[in-house]
N, C-alpha and C positions, 0 to 999 in steps of 0.2 A: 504494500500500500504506500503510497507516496506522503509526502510529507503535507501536501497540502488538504488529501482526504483527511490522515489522522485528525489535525488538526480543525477541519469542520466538523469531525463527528462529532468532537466535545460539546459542539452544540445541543442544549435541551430545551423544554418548553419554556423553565422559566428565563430566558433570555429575553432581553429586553429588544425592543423594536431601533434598529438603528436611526439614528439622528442624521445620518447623511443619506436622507430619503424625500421623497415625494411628500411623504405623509407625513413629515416632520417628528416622527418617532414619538416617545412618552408625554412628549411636549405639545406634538402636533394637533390637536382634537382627538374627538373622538372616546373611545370609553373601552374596558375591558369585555367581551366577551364569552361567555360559556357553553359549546356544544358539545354534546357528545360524540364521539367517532364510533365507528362500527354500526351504525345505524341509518347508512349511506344506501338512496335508492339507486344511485346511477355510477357510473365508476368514476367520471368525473369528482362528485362530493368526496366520491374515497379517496381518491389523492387528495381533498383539500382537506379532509380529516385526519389524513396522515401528516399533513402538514401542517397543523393544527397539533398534534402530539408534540411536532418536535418546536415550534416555534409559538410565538406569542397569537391568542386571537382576541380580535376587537373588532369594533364597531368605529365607522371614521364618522366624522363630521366636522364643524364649529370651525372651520378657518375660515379667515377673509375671503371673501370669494375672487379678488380682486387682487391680492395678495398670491391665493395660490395659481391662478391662470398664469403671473409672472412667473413666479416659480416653476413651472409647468414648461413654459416655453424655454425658458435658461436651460435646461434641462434637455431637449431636445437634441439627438448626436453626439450627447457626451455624459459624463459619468453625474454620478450625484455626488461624488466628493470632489470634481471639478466645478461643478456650478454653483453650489453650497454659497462658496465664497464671495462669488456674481452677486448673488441673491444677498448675502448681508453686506457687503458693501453698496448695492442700490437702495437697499431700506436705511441702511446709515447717512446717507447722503439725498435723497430725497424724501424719506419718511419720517426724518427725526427733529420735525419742529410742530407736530402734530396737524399738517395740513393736510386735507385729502392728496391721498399718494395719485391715483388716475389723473387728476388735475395737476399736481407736479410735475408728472412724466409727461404728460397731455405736451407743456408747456417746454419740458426739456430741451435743450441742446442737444441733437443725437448725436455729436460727434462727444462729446462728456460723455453723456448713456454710454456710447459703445465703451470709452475708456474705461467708466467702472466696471463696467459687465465683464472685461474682456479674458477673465481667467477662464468663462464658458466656453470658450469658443465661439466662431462663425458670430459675433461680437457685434457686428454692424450690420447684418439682417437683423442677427435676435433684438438690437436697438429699434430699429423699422417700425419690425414687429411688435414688441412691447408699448411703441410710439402711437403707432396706427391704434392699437388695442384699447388706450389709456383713451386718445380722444375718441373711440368709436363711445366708450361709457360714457364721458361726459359728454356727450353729444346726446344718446338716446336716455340716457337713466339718469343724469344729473351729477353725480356722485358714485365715489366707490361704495358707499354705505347702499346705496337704492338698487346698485349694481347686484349685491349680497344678498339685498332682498328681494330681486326677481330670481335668482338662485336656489333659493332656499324656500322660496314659496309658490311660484313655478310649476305646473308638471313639468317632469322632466323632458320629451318630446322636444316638449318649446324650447324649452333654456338648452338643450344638446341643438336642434335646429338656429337658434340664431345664433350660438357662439360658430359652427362651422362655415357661419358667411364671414365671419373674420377673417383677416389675412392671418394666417402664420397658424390657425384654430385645426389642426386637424381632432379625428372621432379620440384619441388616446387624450390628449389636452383638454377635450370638453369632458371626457368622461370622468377626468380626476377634478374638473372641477367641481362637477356633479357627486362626484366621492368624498371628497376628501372637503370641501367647502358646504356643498349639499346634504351631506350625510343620508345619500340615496340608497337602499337597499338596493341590490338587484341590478347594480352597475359593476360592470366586471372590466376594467381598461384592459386594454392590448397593449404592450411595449412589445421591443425584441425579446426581453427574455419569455414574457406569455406565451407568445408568436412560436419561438421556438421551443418549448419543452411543450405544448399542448399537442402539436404536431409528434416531435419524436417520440412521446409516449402511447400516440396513437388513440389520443382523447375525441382529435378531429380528423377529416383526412388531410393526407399529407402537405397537400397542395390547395390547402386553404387559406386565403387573404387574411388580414388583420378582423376585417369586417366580420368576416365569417367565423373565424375563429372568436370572436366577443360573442358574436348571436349563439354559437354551438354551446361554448360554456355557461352563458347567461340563461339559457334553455335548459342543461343537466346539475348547475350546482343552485342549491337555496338562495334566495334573495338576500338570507341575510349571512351567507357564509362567500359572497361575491367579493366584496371587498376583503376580506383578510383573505381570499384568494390569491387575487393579484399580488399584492404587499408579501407574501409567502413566497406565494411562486417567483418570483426576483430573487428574494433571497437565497432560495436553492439554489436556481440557476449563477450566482454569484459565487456560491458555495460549493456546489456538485456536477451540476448540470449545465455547463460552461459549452458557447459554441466549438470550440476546437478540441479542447481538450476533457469530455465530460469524467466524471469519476468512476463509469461503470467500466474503461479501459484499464483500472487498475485492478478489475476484478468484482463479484458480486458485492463483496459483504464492505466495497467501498463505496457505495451508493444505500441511503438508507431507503428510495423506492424504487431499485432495484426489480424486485417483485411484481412493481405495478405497471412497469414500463416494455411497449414494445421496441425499443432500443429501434426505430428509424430513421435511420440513413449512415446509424452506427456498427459497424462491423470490429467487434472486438477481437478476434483472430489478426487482424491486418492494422488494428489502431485507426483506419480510414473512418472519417467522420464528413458525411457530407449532409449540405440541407436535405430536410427530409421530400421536399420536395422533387428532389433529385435522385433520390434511394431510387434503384431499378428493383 
C-alpha cells in the first residue's frame, strides 16, 4: 500500500469537514446531520452511506448567497486551497467597511479585482465575471441582502434558471448556491470529482455529461442525503479516488469502496486509468 493510501485510511467519521472547501467547512453553515447507513434503496445512497460512515454528515445552508456564488466562481479550474486565499483577500478589501459587497465589486476596478483574486487563477475572467455578477444583482434585486432572499425563498427552478443566464453561472455554480447558501434538499452539484467517481463506479453510464450525471444521482440518493453527497464524494476523490492515480491500483483493501465500485476505465493489472468514458 503506498504511503499516501495508508495515510487517508486514518480517516474516520468523526473528522471534521475541511475549511479549504466550497462549503466552508464547520464554519461554513449548515448543521450536523444523522442517517443511518445500510438502509439504502438504490446503490447510489449506498455509496453515500458509506461515505457517510467514514466522513462527516450535514445538512448545508445559511451562507450569503452572494458571498458564496463568488466563492463559487474563484473556485472554478482550480483547487480550493488555491482560491481560498482569492476569496479572503476580496472580502478583506472590498467587504471590510461593512458596505454591501455586490455594490463594491459592482463598482470595482477590474484590473484591482483581478490583482487580489489573482492567487485563483485565470484572475481577469474570474474579475469579468464576478464584475458582471455583482452588477447583474444590483441591477435586478437591489442588494446582496435581496439577492439572498430571492435565494432562499425562491423555488429552486427559478433561482437555478436565472442565475445560468449569468455570465460565468454554469449548472455546478448555481447549484452550490442553491446548496450551500439555499440550504436546498435535493440538490446534488456536479464538479470533476462527482463527474468522475459516479461514472467509474458505475452509479451512471459511462459516458454521461455533468447534467446527467446531477439528474441520475439526484433521482437515486434522498433529498436530504444530496448534499453531504457531493461534499463527501470530493473528498474521497481527493483522498482515494484520484483521476490518475486512484487507490484501488494499490490493491483492494486500499480503497475503502473498493467493494462498491465497478473500477471503469481502470485496469488494475496494467495500472492504465483512462476516462471512463473511454473504457472499451
Amino acid at each position: 500500500m503506498s504511503d499516501r493510501s495508508a495515510s487517508s485510511q486514518s480517516t474516520d467519521s468523526t473528522a471534521d469537514e475541511p475549511a479549504e472547501n466550497i462549503s466552508g467547512g464547520s464554519d461554513g453553515g449548515g448543521a450536523a446531520r444523522v442517517f443511518e447507513p445500510a438502509t439504502a434503496d438504490t446503490r447510489a445512497e449506498r455509496v453515500v452511506d458509506s461515505l457517510g460512515e467514514r466522513y462527516w454528515q450535514k445538512a448545508y445552508g445559511g451562507q450569503d448567497a452572494f458571498t458564496c456564488l463568488v466563492r463559487t466562481i474563484l473556485s472554478q479550474n482550480t483547487s480550493d486551497v488555491a482560491s481560498q486565499p482569492a476569496h479572503d483577500a476580496l472580502i478583506e478589501r472590498y467587504d471590510s467597511d461593512g458596505d454591501d459587497l455586490a455594490a463594491s465589486l459592482a463598482a470595482a476596478n477590474r484590473e484591482t479585482l483581478a490583482e487580489t483574486i489573482s492567487s485563483a487563477g485565470l484572475y481577469n475572467q474570474k474579475a469579468r465575471m464576478i464584475a458582471e455578477a455583482a452588477e447583474w444583482i444590483v441591477e435586478r434585486f437591489g442588494s446582496a441582502a435581496s439577492f439572498d432572499a430571492f435565494v432562499t425563498e425562491t423555488d429552486a427552478e427559478t433561482v437555478r434558471s436565472e442565475l445560468l443566464d449569468v455570465r460565468g453561472v454554469g449548472p455546478k455554480t448555481a447549484d452550490c448556491v442553491l446548496l450551500f447558501a439555499g440550504g436546498r434538499d435535493g440538490v446534488f452539484p456536479v464538479d470533476t470529482h462527482v463527474h468522475r467517481i459516479s461514472r467509474r463506479m458505475g452509479l451512471t453510464p459511462p459516458d454521461a455529461d455533468h447534467e446527467e450525471v446531477r439528474e441520475a444521482l439526484e433521482a437515486d440518493v434522498p433529498p436530504e442525503k444530496c448534499g453531504f453527497g457531493h461534499t463527501a464524494m470530493i473528498q474521497f476523490g481527493r483522498e482515494f479516488c484520484s483521476a490518475r492515480t486512484p487507490a484501488c491500483l494499490d490493491g483492494p483493501e486500499a480503497c475503502p469502496l473498493y467493494d462498491s465500485c465497478d473500477r471503469i476505465g481502470v485496469t488494475e493489472e496494467t495500472g492504465s486509468v483512462v476516462d471512463p468514458a473511454d473504457a472499451t
